[in-house]
Structures are given as structure tokens and as C-alpha cells.
N, CA, C and O atoms as a GROMACS GRO file, in nm:
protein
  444
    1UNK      N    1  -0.010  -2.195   1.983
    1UNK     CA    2   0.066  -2.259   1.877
    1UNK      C    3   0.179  -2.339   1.942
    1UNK      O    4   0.229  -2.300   2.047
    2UNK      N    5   0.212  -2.433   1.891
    2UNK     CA    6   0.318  -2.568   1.964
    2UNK      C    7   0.423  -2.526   1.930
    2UNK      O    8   0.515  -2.526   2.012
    3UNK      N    9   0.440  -2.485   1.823
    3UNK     CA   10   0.555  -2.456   1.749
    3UNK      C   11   0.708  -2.401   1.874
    3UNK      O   12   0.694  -2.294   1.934
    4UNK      N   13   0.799  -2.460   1.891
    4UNK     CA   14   0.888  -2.414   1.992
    4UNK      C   15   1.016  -2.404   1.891
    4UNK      O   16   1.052  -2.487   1.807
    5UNK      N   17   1.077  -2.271   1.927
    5UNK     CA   18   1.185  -2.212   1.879
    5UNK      C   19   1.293  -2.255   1.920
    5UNK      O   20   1.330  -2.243   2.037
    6UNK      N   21   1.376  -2.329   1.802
    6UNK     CA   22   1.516  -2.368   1.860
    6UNK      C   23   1.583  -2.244   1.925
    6UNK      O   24   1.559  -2.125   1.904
    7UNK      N   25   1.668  -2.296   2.006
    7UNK     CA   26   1.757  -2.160   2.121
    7UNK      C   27   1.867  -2.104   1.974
    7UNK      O   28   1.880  -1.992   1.925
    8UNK      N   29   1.924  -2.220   1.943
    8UNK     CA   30   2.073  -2.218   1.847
    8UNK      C   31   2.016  -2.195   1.736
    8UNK      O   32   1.898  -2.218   1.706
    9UNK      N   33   2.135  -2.130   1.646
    9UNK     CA   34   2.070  -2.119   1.505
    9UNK      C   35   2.139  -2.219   1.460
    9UNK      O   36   2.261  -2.203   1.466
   10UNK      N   37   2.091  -2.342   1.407
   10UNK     CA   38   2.158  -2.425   1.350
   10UNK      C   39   2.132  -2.484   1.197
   10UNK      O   40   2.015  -2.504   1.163
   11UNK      N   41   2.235  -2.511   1.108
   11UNK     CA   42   2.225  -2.585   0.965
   11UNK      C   43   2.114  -2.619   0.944
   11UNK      O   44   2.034  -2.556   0.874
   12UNK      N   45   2.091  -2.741   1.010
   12UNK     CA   46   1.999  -2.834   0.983
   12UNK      C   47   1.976  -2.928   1.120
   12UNK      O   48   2.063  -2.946   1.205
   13UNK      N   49   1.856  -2.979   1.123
   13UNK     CA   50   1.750  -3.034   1.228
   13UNK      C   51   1.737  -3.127   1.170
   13UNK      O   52   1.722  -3.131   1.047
   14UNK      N   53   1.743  -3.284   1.296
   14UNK     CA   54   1.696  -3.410   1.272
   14UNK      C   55   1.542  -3.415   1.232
   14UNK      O   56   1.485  -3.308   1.251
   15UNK      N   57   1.480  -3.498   1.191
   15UNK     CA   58   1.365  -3.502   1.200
   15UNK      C   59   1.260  -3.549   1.345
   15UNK      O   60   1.137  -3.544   1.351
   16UNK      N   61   1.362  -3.596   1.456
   16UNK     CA   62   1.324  -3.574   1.590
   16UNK      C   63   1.307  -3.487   1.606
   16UNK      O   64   1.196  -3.467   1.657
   17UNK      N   65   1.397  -3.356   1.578
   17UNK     CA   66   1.410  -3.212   1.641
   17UNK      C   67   1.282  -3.135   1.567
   17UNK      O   68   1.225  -3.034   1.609
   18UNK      N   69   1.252  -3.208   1.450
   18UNK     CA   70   1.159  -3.097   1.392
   18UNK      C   71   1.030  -3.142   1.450
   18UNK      O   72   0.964  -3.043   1.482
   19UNK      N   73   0.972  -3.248   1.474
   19UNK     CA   74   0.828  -3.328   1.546
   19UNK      C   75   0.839  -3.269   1.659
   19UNK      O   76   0.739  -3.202   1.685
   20UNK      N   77   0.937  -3.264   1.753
   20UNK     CA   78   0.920  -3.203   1.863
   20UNK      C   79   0.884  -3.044   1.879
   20UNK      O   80   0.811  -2.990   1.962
   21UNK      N   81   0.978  -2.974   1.744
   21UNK     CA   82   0.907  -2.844   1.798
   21UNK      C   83   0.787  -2.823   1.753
   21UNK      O   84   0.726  -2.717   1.766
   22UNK      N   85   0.739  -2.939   1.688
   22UNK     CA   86   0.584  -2.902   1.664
   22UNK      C   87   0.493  -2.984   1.724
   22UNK      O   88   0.375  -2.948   1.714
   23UNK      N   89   0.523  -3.112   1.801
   23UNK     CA   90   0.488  -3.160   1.908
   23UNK      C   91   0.389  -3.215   1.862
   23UNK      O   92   0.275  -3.184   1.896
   24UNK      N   93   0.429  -3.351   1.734
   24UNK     CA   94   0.401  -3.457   1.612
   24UNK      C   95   0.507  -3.510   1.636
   24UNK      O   96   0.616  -3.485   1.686
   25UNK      N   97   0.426  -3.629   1.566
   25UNK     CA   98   0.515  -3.790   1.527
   25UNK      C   99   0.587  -3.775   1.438
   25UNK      O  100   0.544  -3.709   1.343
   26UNK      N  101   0.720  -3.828   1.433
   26UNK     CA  102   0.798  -3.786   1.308
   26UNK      C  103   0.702  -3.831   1.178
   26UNK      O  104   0.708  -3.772   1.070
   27UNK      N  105   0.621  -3.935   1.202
   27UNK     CA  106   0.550  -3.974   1.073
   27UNK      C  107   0.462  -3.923   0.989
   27UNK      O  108   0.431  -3.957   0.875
   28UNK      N  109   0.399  -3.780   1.102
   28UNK     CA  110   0.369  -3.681   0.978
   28UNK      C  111   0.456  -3.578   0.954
   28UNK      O  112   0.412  -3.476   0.902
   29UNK      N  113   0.589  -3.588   0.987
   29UNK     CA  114   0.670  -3.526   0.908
   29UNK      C  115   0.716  -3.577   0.758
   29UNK      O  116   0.726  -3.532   0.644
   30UNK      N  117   0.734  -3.692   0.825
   30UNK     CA  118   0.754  -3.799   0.653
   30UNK      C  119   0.646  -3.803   0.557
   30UNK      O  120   0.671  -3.839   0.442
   31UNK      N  121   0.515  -3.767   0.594
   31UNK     CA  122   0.414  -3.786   0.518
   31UNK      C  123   0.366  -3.610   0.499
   31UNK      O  124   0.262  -3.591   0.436
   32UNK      N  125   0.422  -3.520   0.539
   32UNK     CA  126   0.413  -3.395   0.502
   32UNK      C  127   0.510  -3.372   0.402
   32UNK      O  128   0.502  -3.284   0.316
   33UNK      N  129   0.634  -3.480   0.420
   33UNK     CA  130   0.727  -3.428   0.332
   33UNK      C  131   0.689  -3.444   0.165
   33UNK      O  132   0.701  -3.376   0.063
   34UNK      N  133   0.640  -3.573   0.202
   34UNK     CA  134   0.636  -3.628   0.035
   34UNK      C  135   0.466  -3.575   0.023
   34UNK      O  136   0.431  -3.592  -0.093
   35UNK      N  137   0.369  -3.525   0.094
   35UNK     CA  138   0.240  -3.439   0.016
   35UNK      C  139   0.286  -3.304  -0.024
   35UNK      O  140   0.246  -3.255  -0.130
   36UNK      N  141   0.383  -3.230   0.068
   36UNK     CA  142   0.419  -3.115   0.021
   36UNK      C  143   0.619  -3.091  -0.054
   36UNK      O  144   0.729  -3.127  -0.013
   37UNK      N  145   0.580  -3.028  -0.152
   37UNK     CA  146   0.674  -3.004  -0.278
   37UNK      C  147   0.792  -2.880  -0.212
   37UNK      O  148   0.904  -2.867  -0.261
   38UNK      N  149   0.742  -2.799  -0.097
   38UNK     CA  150   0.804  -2.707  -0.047
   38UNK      C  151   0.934  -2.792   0.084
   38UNK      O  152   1.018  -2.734   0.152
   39UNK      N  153   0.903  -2.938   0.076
   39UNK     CA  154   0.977  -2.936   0.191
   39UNK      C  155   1.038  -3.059   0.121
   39UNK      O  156   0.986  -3.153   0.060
   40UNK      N  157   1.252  -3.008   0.170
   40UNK     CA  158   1.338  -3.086   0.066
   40UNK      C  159   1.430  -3.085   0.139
   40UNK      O  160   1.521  -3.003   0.131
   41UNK      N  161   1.420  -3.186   0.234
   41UNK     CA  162   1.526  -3.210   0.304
   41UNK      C  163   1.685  -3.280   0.286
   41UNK      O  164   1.704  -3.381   0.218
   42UNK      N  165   1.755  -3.232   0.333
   42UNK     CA  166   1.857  -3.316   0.269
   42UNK      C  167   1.914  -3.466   0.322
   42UNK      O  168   1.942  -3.466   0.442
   43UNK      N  169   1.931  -3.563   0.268
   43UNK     CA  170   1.994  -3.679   0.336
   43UNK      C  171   2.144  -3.694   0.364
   43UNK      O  172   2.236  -3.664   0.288
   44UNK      N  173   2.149  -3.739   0.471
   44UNK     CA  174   2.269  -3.778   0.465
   44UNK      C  175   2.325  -3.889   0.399
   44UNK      O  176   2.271  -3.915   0.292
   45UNK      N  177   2.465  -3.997   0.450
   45UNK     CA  178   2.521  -4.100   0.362
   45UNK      C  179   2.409  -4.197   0.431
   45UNK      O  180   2.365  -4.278   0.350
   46UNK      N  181   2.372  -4.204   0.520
   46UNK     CA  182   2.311  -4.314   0.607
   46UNK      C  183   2.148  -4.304   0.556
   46UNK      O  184   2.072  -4.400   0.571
   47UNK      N  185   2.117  -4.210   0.509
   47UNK     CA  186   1.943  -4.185   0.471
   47UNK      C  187   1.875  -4.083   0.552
   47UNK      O  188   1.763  -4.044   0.518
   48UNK      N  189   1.945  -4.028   0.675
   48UNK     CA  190   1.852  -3.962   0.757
   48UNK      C  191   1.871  -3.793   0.700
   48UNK      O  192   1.962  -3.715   0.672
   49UNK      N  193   1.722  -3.796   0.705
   49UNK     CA  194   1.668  -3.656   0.676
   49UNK      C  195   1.768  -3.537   0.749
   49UNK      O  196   1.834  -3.568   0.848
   50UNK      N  197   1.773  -3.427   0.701
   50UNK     CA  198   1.830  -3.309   0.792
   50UNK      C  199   1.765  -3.185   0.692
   50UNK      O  200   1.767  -3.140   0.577
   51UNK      N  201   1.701  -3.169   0.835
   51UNK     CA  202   1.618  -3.034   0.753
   51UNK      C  203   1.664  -2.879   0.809
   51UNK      O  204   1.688  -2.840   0.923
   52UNK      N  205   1.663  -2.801   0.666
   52UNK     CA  206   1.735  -2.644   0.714
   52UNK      C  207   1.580  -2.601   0.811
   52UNK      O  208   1.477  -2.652   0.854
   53UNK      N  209   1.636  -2.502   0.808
   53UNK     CA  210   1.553  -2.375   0.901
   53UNK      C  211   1.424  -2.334   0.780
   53UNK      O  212   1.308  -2.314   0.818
   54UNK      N  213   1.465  -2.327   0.633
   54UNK     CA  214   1.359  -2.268   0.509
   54UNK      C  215   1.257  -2.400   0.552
   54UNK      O  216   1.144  -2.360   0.581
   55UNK      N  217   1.274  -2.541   0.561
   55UNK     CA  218   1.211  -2.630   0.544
   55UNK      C  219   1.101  -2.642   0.699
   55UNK      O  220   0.996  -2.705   0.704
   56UNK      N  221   1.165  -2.560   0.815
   56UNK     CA  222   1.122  -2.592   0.923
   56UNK      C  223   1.002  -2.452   0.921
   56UNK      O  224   0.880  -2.466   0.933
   57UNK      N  225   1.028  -2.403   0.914
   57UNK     CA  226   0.978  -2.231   0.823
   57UNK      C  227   0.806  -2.289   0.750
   57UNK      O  228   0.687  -2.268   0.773
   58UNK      N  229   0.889  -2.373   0.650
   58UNK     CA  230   0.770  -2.411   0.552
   58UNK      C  231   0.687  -2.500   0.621
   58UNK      O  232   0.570  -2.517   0.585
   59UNK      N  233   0.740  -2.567   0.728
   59UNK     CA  234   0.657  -2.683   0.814
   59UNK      C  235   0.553  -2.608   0.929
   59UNK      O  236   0.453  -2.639   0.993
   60UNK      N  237   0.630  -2.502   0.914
   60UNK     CA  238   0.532  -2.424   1.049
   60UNK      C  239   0.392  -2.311   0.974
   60UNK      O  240   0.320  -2.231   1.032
   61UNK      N  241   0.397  -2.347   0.835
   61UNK     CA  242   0.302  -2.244   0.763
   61UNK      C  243   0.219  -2.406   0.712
   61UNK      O  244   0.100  -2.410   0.679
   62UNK      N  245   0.268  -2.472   0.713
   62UNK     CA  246   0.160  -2.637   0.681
   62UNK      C  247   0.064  -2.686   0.845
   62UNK      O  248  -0.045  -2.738   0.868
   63UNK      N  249   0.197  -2.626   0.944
   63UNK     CA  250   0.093  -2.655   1.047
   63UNK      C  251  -0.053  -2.567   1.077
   63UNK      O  252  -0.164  -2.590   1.123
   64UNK      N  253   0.032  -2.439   1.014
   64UNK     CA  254  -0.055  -2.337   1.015
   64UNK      C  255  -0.202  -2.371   0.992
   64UNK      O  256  -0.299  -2.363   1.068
   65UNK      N  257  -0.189  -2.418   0.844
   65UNK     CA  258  -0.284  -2.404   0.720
   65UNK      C  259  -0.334  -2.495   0.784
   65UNK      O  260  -0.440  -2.449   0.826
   66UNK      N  261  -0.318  -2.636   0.831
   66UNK     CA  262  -0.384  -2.794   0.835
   66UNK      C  263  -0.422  -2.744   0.975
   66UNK      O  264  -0.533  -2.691   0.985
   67UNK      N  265  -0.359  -2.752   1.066
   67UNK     CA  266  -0.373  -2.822   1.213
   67UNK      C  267  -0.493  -2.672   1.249
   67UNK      O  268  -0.614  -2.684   1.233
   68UNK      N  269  -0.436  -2.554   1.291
   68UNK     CA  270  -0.465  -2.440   1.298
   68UNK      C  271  -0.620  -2.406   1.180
   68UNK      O  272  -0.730  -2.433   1.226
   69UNK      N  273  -0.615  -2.377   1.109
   69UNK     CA  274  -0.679  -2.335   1.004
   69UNK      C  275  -0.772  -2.465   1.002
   69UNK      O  276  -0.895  -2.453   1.008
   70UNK      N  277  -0.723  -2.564   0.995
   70UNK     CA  278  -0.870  -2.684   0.923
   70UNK      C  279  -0.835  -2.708   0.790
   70UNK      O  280  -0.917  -2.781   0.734
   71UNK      N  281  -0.754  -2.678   0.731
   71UNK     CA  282  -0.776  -2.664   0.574
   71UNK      C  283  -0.722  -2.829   0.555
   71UNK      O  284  -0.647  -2.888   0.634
   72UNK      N  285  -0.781  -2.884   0.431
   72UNK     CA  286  -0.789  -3.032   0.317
   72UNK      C  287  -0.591  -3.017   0.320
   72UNK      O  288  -0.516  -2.924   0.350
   73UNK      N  289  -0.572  -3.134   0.282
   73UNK     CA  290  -0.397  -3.115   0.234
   73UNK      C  291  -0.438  -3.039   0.064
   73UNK      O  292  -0.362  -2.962   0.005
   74UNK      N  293  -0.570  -3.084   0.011
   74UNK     CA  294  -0.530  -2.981  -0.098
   74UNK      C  295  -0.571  -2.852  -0.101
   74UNK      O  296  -0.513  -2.764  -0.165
   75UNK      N  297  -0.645  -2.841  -0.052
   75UNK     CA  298  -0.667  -2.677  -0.004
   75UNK      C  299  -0.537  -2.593   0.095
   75UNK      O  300  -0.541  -2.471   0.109
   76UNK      N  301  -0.459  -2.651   0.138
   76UNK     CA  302  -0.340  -2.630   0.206
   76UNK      C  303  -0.226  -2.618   0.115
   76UNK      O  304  -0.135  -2.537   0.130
   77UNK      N  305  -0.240  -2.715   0.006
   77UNK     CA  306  -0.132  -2.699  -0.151
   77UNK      C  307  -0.199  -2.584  -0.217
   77UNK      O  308  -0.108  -2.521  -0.271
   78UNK      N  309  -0.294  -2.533  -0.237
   78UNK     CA  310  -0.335  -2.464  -0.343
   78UNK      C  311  -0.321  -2.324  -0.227
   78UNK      O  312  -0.315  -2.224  -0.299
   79UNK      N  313  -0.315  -2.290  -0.108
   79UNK     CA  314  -0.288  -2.205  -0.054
   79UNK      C  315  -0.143  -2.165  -0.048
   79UNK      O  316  -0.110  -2.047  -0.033
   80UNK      N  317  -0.071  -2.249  -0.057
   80UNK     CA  318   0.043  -2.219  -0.052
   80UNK      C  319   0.093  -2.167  -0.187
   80UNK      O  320   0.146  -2.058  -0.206
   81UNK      N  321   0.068  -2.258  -0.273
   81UNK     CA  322   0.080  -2.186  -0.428
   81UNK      C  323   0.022  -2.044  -0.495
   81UNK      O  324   0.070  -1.961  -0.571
   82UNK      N  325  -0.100  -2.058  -0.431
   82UNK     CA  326  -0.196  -1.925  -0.472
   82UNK      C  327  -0.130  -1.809  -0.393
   82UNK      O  328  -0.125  -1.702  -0.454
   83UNK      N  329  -0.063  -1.812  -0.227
   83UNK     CA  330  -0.047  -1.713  -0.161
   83UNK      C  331   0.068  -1.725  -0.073
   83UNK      O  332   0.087  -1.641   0.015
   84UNK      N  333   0.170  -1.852  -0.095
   84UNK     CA  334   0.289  -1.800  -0.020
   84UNK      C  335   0.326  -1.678   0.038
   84UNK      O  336   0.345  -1.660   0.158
   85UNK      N  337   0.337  -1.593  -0.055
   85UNK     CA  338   0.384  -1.460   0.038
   85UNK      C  339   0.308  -1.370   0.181
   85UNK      O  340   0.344  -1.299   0.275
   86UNK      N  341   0.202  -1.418   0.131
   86UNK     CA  342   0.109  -1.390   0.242
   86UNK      C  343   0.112  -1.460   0.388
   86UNK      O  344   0.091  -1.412   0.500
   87UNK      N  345   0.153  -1.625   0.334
   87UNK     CA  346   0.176  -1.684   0.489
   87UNK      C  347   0.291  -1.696   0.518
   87UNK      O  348   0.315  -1.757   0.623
   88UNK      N  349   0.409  -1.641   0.434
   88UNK     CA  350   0.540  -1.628   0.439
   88UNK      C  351   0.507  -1.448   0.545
   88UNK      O  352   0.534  -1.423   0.663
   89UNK      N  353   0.469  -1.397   0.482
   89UNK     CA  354   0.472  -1.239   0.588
   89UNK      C  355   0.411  -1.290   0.748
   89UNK      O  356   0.451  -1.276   0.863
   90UNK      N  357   0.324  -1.339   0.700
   90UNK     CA  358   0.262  -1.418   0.833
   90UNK      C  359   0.336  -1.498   0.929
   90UNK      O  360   0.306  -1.522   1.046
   91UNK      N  361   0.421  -1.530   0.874
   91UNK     CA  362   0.519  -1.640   0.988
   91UNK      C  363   0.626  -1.547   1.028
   91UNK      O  364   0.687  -1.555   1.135
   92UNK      N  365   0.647  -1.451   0.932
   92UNK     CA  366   0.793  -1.327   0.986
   92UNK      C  367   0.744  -1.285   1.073
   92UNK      O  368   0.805  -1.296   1.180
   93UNK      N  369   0.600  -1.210   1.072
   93UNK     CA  370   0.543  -1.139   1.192
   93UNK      C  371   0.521  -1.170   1.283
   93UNK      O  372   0.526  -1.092   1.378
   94UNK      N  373   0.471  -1.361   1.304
   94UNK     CA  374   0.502  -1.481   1.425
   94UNK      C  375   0.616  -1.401   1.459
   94UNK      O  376   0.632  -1.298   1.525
   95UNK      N  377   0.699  -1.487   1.388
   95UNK     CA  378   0.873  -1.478   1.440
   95UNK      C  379   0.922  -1.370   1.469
   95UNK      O  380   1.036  -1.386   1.513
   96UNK      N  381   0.879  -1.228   1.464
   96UNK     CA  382   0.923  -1.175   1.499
   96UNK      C  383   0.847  -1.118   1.610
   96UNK      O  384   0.904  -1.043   1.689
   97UNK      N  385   0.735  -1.145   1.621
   97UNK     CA  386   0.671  -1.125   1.759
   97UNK      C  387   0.706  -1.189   1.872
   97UNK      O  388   0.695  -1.120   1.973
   98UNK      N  389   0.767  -1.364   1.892
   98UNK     CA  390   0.787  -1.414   1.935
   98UNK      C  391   0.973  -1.372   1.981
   98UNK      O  392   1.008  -1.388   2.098
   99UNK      N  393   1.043  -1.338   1.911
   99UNK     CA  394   1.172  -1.246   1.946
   99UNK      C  395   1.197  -1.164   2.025
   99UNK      O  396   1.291  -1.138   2.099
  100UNK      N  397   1.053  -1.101   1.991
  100UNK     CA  398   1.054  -0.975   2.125
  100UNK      C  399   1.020  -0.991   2.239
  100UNK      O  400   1.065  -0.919   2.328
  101UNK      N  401   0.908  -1.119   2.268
  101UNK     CA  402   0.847  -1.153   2.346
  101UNK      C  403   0.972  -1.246   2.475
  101UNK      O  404   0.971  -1.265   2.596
  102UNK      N  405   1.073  -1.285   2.355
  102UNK     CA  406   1.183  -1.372   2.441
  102UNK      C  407   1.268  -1.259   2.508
  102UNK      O  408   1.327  -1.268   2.616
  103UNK      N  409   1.261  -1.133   2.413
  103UNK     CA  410   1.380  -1.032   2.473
  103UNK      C  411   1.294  -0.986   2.599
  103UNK      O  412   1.351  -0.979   2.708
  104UNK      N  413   1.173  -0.959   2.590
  104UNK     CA  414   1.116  -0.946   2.704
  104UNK      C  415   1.176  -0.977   2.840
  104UNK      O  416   1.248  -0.927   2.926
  105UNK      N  417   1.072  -1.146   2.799
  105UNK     CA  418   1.128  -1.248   2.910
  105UNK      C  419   1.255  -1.214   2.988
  105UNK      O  420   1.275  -1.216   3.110
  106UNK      N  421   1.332  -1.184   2.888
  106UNK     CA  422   1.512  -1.203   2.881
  106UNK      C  423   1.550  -1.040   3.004
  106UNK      O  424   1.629  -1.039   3.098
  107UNK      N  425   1.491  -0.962   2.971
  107UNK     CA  426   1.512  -0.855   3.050
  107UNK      C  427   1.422  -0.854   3.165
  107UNK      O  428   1.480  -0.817   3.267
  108UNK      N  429   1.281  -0.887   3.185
  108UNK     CA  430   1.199  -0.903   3.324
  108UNK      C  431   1.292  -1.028   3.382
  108UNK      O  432   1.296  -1.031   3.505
  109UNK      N  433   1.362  -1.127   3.316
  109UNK     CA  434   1.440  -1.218   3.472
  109UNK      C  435   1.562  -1.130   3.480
  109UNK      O  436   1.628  -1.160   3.580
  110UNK      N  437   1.608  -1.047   3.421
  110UNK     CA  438   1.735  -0.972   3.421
  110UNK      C  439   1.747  -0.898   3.522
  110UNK      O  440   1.853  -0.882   3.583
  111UNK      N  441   1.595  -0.825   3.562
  111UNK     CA  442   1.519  -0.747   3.684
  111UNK      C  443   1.484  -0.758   3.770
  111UNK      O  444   1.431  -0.663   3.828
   0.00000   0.00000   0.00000
């Protein structure tokens, strides 16, 4: 999975920052944004997108479904609607597998 974990916990992510950790063109970020209803980024005064962590969250369960999975963009909408919670538990258990895996890391260079 491409998906790379910001180090910082931060507000909100450019839409550079979010293509990169999924290692896409910002342009299917823009075109994920407006097929999918889950992702609502906020603008600034200038127009540029800034997306929270819920939206980067929701981008990594679309990569899931599309890139990963194979699934239609509407079979990817109707999954998300029919079973959010399911790929919502699914991405905690990512994320939290991937936490431990850093604390790992974090203690074998410690050693």
C-alpha cells in the first residue's frame, strides 16, 4: 500500500501533501473530490484546498476500494454508503498496525 504516514499530526494537508502520500496526481484528488460526497475540503481565501486528517482517512478507504480492490467509482460509492463502518474498522486496524510497526522500527534502531 503507497499510502505514507505523515510524521506530524497536522490540521490540514495541501493537496500536494495528500497525492504524495498516496503517490497520485493531484488531479485525481480533484476528481475524487467532486465523485466522492465524503471528501470536503476546506478552502482557503486564495481557493486552495486544505484537507483534515477525516478527509485524508476517507481518501485512503477510496484508494482502498478503487486502486486496491478494483471496484467501479460506483461500486466504490455504494460501498462506502452500504458499509462505512466496516472500511472505517479496516483503516483503524491499518493504522494501527502500522503504529506499532513504526514503534518497532523506533526501538530496533534504538538497539
Amino acid at each position: 500500500m503507497p499510502y505514507k504516514q505523515p510524521k506530524l499530526e497536522k490540521l490540514y494537508f495541501t493537496i500536494g501533501e495528500v497525492a504524495a502520500m498516496f503517490e497520485v496526481n493531484t488531479s485525481l484528488i480533484r476528481f475524487w473530490e467532486r465523485e466522492f460526497d465524503v471528501i470536503k475540503p476546506h478552502k482557503n481565501k486564495r481557493g486552495n484546498r486544505l484537507f483534515t486528517q477525516k478527509d485524508v482517512d476517507n481518501f485512503r478507504i477510496i484508494f482502498h476500494l478503487v486502486k486496491e480492490e478494483g471496484l467501479t467509482l460506483d461500486g466504490a460509492r455504494r460501498r462506502l454508503k452500504n458499509k462505512m463502518t466496516d472500511e472505517e474498522i479496516h483503516l483503524e486496524i491499518v493504522k494501527s498496525l502500522e503504529n506499532i510497526k513504526a514503534l518497532l522500527l523506533e526501538v530496533k534502531n534504538t538497539l
